[in-house]
N, C-alpha and C positions, 0 to 999 in steps of 0.2 A: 540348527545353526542359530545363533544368537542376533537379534536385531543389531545395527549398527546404533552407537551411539547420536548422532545426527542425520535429520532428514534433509537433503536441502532437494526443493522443488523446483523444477521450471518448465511453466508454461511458456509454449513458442505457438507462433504463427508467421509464415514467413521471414523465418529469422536466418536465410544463410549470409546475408552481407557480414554478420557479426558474431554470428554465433558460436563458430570454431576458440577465438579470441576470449568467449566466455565460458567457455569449457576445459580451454587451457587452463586459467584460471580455476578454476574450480579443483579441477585432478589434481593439480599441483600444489594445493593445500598441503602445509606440514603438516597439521594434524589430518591425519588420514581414516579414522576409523567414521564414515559416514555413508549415507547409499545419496545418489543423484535418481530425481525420477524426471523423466521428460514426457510431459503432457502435449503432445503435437495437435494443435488447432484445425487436422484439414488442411495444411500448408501444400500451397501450389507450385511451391520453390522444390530447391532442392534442399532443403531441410531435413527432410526425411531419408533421405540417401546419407546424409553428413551424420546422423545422430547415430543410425544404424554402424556407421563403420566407427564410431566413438563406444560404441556399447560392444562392440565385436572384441575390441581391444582393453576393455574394462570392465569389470563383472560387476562394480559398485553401481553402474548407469542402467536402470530401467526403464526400456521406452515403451509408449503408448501413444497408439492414433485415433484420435475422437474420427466418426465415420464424417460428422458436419462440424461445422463451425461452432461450438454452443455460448460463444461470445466470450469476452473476457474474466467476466468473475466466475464463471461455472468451471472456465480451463484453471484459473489461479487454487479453485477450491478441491478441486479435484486431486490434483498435487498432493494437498495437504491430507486429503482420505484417503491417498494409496501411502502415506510414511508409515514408518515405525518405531523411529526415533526418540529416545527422550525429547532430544531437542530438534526445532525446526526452524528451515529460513527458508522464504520464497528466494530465487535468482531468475534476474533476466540476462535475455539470451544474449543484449549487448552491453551489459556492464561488466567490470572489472575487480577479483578481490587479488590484494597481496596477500605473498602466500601465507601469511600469519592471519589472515584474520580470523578465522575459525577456532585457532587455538587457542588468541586470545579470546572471542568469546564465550567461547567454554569455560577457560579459566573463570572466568569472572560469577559463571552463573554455576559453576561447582559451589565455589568460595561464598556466594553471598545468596543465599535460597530467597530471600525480598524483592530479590530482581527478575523481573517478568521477560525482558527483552534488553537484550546486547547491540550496540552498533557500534562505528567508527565515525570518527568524523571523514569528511566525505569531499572528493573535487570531481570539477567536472570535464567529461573529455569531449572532443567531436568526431563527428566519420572518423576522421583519419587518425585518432587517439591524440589529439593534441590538448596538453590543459591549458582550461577555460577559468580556471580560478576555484574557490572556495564554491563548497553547492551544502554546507552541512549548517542545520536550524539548531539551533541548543534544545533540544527536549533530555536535557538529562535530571530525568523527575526523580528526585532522591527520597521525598517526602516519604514519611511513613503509613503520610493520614491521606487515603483518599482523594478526597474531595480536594484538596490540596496541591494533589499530581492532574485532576483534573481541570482545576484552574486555571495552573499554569499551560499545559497542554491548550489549551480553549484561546490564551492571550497571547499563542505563538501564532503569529500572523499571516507565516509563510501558508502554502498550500502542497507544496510539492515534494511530499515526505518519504522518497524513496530512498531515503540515508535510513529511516528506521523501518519501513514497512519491509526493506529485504537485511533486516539485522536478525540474529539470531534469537528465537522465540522459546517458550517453554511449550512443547507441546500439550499437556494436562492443563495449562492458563489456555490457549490459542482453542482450544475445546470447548470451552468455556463460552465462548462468544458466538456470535453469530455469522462470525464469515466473514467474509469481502461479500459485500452488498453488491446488487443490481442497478448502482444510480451512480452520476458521476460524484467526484468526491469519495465513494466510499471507503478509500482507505485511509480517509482524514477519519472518518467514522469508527474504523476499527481499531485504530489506534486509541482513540478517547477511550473504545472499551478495554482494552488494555490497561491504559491506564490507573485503570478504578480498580484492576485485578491484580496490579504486581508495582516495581522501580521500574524505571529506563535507566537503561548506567552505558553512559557515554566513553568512549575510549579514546585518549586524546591524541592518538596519532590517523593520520590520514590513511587508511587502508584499503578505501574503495572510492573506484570512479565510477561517475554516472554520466556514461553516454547522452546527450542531445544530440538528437538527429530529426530530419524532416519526416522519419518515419514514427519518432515516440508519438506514442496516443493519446499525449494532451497537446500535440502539436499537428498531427494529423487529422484531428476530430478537435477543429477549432470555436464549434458551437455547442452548445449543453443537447442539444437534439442528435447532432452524432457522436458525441462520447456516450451518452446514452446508449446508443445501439451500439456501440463497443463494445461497453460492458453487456447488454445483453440484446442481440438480434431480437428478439419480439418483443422491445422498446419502440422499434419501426412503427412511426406513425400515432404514437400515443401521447399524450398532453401532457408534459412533465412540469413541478414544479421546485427545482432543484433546489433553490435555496431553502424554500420551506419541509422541505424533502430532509434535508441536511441535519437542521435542528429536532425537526420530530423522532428520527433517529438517534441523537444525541438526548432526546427523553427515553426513547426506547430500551439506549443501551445502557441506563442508569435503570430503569425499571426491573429491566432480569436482570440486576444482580443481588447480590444475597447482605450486600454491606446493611448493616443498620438502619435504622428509619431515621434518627436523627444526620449519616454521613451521604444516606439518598436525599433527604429535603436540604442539605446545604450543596450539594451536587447541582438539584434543581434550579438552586438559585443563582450558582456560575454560571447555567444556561442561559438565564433571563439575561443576567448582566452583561454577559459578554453580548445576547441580543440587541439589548434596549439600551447599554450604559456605557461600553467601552467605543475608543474613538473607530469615528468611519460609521456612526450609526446611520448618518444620511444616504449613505452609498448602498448601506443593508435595506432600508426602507424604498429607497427606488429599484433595488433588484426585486425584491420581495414582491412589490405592487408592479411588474412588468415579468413575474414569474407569474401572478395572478391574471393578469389582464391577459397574456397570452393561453395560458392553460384553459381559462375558463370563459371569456369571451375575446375568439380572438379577431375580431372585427375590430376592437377597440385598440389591439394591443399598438399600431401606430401610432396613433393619438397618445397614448401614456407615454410612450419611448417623447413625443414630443414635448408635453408637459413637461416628464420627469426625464433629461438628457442623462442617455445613456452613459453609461461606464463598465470598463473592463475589469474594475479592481472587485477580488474575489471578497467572500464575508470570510 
């Protein structure tokens, strides 16, 4: 039997408040020729009763149950090593696609082989599916040059890129990379190395909603120490330093890649800049030096927070 055209993935944990909602959605895709794989977390809900009788009823849905917890980006990356798909897209268990959007991003990444990853623009809903407005960043990186798509990526300001990280990927590009990381932020990271490898091409109708709820994982794990252990349980108890964590990745993921030495060394230098030269540098240099003071002596790390007064705004 032939692979399907499209993989689309979803890791869950705990997901039966919403999760039905996001598999309606999915099956009911116009374009149809794709397989669902469901990576279940150890879910102590009833998650695992609801996928099963979803998978009874559909032959496209393959479920699987991790025996433990193996934390967020092991369940996210797992997904992605059971497809078969040309094409791939992560899905959570509580967002929402209209039923076009599939089709349309196929269309786009038949048509235009430059483009690495498809999205829509994006609103956002709550518990009870109500919209909350506009939730979609402009990353629609057309450039042909590199270094170029990675600039502009590096000067989008936002943080909370679930309008592209569950858009439609090219699996042979998404190979290419290193994964969804083990640290928080990493799928700001993975994106950047996308970036360096293909286009972003934006679709300008609204096709997908992104649930906020008290349970998403940058609202539930409201410190970098428990989003950490989100992403990966034996983070528990270890001295992170997230922000410098962030950019040393953002050298890493220019490093394995195969572009030229001349479009690697002007990559490098969007790194510094957006470091040391674009606005908010004050707010990077006191997260930076209370990511240090805490990780590394953290008797001290009080006294910095005092010096340098704290802020919530990301780099």
């Amino acid at each position: 039997m032939n692979s399907p055209r499209v993989s689309i993935g979803m890791p869950v944990y705990n997901a039966e408040s919403f999760i039905r909602e996001a598999l309606d959605s999915i099956l009911n895709q116009s374009y149809r020729d794709f397989e669902l794989i469901i990576s279940d977390n150890a879910s102590t809900d009833n998650t695992e009763e609801i996928c099963k009788a979803y998978a009874a009823k559909d032959q496209r849905i393959r479920y699987y149950r991790n025996d433990t917890n193996l934390g967020g980006a092991a369940n996210f990356n797992r997904v992605f090593q059971l497809a078969t798909g040309e094409y791939f897209r992560w899905a959570s268990y509580d967002d929402i696609c209209a039923p076009s959007y599939l089709e349309k991003c196929v269309e786009i990444l038949d048509r235009e082989p430059t483009v690495a990853l498809c999205y829509s623009k994006a609103t956002t809903i709550d518990d009870a599916g109500n919209d909350q407005g506009v939730y979609t960043e402009n990353l629609n990186l057309r450039s042909h040059t590199p270094h170029k798509r990675f600039h502009q990526f590096l000067e989008t300001y936002g943080w909370y890129h679930a309008t592209q990280i569950y858009g439609l990927i090219r699996t042979d590009i998404l190979q290419k990379t290193r994964a969804l990381g083990n640290y928080p932020h990493a799928d700001r990271v993975l994106l950047s190395e996308l970036s360096l490898l293909g286009e972003f091409a934006e679709i300008p109708e609204f096709l997908f909603q992104r649930r906020v709820h008290a349970q998403t994982a940058q609202i539930a794990n409201n410190t970098y120490e428990s989003l950490a252990v989100w992403f990966d349980p034996k983070n528990r108890g270890k001295r992170i330093m997230p922000r410098w964590q962030r950019y040393i990745n953002y050298y890493q993921a220019v490093k394995q890649t195969k572009l030229p030495w001349l479009e690697q060394s002007l990559c490098y230098l969007q790194i510094a800049r957006r470091l040391a030269f674009s606005p908010g540098f004050a707010t990077r240099l006191k997260g930076m030096l209370e990511d240090a003071a805490k990780a590394i002596t953290p008797s001290l790390y009080p006294v910095v927070r005092f010096l340098l007064p704290h802020t919530n705004t990301t780099l």
